[in-house]
Each structure stands twice: as structure tokens, then as C-alpha cells.
C-alpha positions in Angstrom: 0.0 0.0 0.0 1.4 3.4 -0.7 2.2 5.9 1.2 -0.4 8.2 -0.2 -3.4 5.9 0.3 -2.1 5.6 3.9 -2.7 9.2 4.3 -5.7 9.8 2.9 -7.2 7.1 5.1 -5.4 9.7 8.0 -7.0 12.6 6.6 -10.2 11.1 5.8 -10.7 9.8 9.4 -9.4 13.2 11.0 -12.1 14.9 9.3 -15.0 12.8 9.9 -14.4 13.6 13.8 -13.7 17.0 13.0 -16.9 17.6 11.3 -19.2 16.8 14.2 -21.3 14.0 12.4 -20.0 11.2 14.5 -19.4 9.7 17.8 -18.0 6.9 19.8 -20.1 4.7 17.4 -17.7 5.4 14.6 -14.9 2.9 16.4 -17.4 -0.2 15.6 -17.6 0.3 11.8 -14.4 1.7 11.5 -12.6 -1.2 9.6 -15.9 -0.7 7.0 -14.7 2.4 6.5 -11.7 2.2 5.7 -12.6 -0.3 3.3 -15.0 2.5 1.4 -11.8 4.3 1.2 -8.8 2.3 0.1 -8.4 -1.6 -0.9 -5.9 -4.0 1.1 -5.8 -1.9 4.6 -3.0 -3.8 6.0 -3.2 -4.6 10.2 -0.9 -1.8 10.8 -2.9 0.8 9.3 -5.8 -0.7 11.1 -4.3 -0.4 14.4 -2.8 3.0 13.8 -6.6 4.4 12.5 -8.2 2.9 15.5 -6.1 4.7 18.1 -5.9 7.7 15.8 -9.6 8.0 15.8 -9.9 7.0 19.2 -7.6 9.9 20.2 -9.0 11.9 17.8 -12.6 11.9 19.6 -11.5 12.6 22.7 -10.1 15.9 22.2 -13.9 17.1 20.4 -15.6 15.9 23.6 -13.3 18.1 26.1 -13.2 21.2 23.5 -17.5 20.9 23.5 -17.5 21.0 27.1 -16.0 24.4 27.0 -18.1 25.8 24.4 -20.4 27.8 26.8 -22.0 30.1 24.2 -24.7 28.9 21.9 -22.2 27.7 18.6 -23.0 28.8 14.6 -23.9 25.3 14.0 -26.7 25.2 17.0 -28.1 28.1 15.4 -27.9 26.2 11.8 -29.5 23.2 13.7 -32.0 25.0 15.7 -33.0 26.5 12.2 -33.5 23.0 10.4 -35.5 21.6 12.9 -37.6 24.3 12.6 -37.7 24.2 8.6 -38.5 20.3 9.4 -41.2 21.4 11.3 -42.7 22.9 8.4 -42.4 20.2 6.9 -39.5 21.0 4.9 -36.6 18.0 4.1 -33.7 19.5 5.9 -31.2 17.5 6.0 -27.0 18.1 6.9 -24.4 16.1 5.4 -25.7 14.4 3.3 -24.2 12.7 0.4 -21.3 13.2 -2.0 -23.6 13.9 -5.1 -26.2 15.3 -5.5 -28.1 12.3 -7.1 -27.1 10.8 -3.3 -28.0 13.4 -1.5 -31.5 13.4 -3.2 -32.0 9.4 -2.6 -32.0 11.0 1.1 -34.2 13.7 0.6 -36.9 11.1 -1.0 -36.1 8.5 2.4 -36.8 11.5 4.4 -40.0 13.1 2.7 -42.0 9.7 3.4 -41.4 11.0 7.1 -43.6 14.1 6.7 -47.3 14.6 6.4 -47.1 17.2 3.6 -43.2 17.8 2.0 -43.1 21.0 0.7 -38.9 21.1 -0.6 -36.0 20.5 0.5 -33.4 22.6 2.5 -29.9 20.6 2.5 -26.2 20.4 2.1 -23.5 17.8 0.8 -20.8 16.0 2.8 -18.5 17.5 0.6 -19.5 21.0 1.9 -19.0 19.8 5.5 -15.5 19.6 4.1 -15.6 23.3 3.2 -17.3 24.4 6.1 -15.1 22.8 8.7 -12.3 24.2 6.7 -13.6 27.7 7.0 -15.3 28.4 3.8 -18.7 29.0 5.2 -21.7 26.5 3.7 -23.7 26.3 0.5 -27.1 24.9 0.9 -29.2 23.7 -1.9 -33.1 24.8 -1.8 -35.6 23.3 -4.4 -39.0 21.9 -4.5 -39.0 18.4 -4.4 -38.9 18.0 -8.1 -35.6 19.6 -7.6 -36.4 22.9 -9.5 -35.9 26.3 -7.9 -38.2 27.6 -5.4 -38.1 31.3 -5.2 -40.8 31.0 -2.1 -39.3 28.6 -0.4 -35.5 29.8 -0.9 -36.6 33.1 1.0 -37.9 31.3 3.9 -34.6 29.3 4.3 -32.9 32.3 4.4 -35.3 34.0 6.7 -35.4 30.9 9.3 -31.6 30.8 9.1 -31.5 35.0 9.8 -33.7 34.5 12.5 -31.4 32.4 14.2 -28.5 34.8 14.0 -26.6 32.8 10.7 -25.2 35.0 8.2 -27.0 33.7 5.0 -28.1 35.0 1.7 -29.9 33.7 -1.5 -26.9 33.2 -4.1 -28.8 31.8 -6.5 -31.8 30.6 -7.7 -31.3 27.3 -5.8 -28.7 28.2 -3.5 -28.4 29.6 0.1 -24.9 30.9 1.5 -23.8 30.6 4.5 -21.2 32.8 5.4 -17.6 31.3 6.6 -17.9 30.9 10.0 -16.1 28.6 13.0 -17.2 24.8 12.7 -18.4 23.8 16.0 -20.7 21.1 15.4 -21.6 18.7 19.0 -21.6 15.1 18.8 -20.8 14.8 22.9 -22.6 17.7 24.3 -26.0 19.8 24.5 -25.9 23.5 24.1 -26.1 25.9 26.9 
């Protein structure tokens, strides 16, 4: 295996704890996923991911636990939940595609009464975000065309929650670049 697979299993792993999305669970599929991202994962690596990741969730838990204001990423969530409430799909992380990200979407609006769009975002902006390049959220109907309606209610549930957004397309939501703190071990407040 070569060095540069190695690494990108590293890198891979380091992010997924970074990004908030995960927890202690992630230890009992972890040899699945490093499967999904390189072939012939020696024992070495194996071992070395393990304690990486282990180590790796440690430090998140005793960072949240300082985190006594109310996070960028509370706001976002307390927003969702109240776009799912009206009964809009809002969904985080999900996907690398959109054609993924849109199987999702179709799971998840066979949870509401009456779907009325979609509010979401792909893994892949997770990526951005956590690097600092603030979010781009993807609005539509859930044919997937643009809806002007619901576009300006995403942006207005998202404002009223103190997050910087704004309408950048017809389809498209902004998020300003903000500090990822996402909570997998703690409640806010």
C-alpha cells in the first residue's frame, strides 16, 4: 500500500471527527470504512486508525465542554428543525452527489405529512465548512427545480437564528464562513 493511500485514510478519518457528524459509534464500523476508502488496509494501518480516531474523539468531547455560548452550528440546527417542522426535508451532510444526496431527501420526505422542498447540504460541503469556507445549501421543491418561495424562507429561518446567509442563486443559500463547531458529545447551553 502506498504511502499516499495511507494518508488519505489519516486525513479522511481526522475529518470525519472534525466535522461533528460522528461519535463513539464510529470505532465499531471503522474497519468498513476504511474499506470505502482504500483496498488491502494492512493490520498496521488498522491499528494506527483505530487509536488515531480514538484519540482523535477525545479531544472534540473536552473542547465541547467548554463551548459555553450557543455555537454557529446550534443556530444552523436550531433552524432545520424548525424548517422540518414545516415540513420542509432539511437534511445536513448528506451525500457526495447530489443524485445521493437526493435518494436522502426522497427517504426522508415519506417521514412528513405534507413535503413542501428541500433545505440541505453535501458532505462534501462539510468539508468546506469545517475548513472555514462558510456553507452552501441547496433549496428546491421536491422535483428539484428552484423555489423562489421557499429559498426566501430558508434564508429567513436561518437569519432569524442569528446565521449569516443569503440567497446566491436561484437554488442556493450561502452561508457565510464561520467557526465549525458542530456537538456530537454535548447539549448546548
Amino acid at each position: 500500500m502506498q504511502e499516499a493511500d495511507r494518508e488519505h485514510v489519516r486525513q479522511a478519518m481526522r475529518f470525519l471527527v472534525a466535522s461533528g457528524f460522528v461519535d463513539g459509534s464510529l470505532l465499531d464500523d471503522l474497519d468498513a470504512r476504511v474499506d470505502d476508502l482504500v483496498d488491502g488496509a494492512d493490520a498496521a494501518l488498522r491499528a494506527e486508525i483505530r487509536e488515531q480516531v480514538t484519540a482523535d474523539l477525545d479531544a472534540p468531547a473536552r473542547r465541547e465542554a467548554e463551548w459555553d455560548e450557543e455555537t454557529v452550528n446550534d443556530r444552523i440546527d436550531e433552524a432545520f428543525d424548525e424548517l422540518w417542522d414545516g415540513e420542509v426535508v432539511a437534511l445536513q451532510n448528506v451525500g457526495y452527489t447530489p443524485d445521493e444526496a437526493w435518494d436522502d431527501v426522497d427517504d426522508a420526505a415519506a417521514l412528513l405529512d405534507a413535503p413542501r422542498g428541500a433545505a440541505l447540504w453535501l458532505a462534501t460541503e462539510t468539508e468546506r465548512a469545517v475548513d472555514g469556507a462558510g456553507l452552501r445549501i441547496l433549496v428546491a421543491g421536491l422535483d428539484r427545480a428552484p423555489d423562489a418561495e421557499l429559498l426566501d424562507e430558508v434564508v429567513g429561518v436561518l437569519r432569524k437564528y442569528g446565521v449569516d446567509a443569503a440567497a446566491t442563486g436561484p437554488s442556493e443559500v450561502t452561508v457565510a464562513p464561520f467557526r465549525w463547531q458542530k456537538r456530537a458529545f454535548t447539549e448546548p447551553g
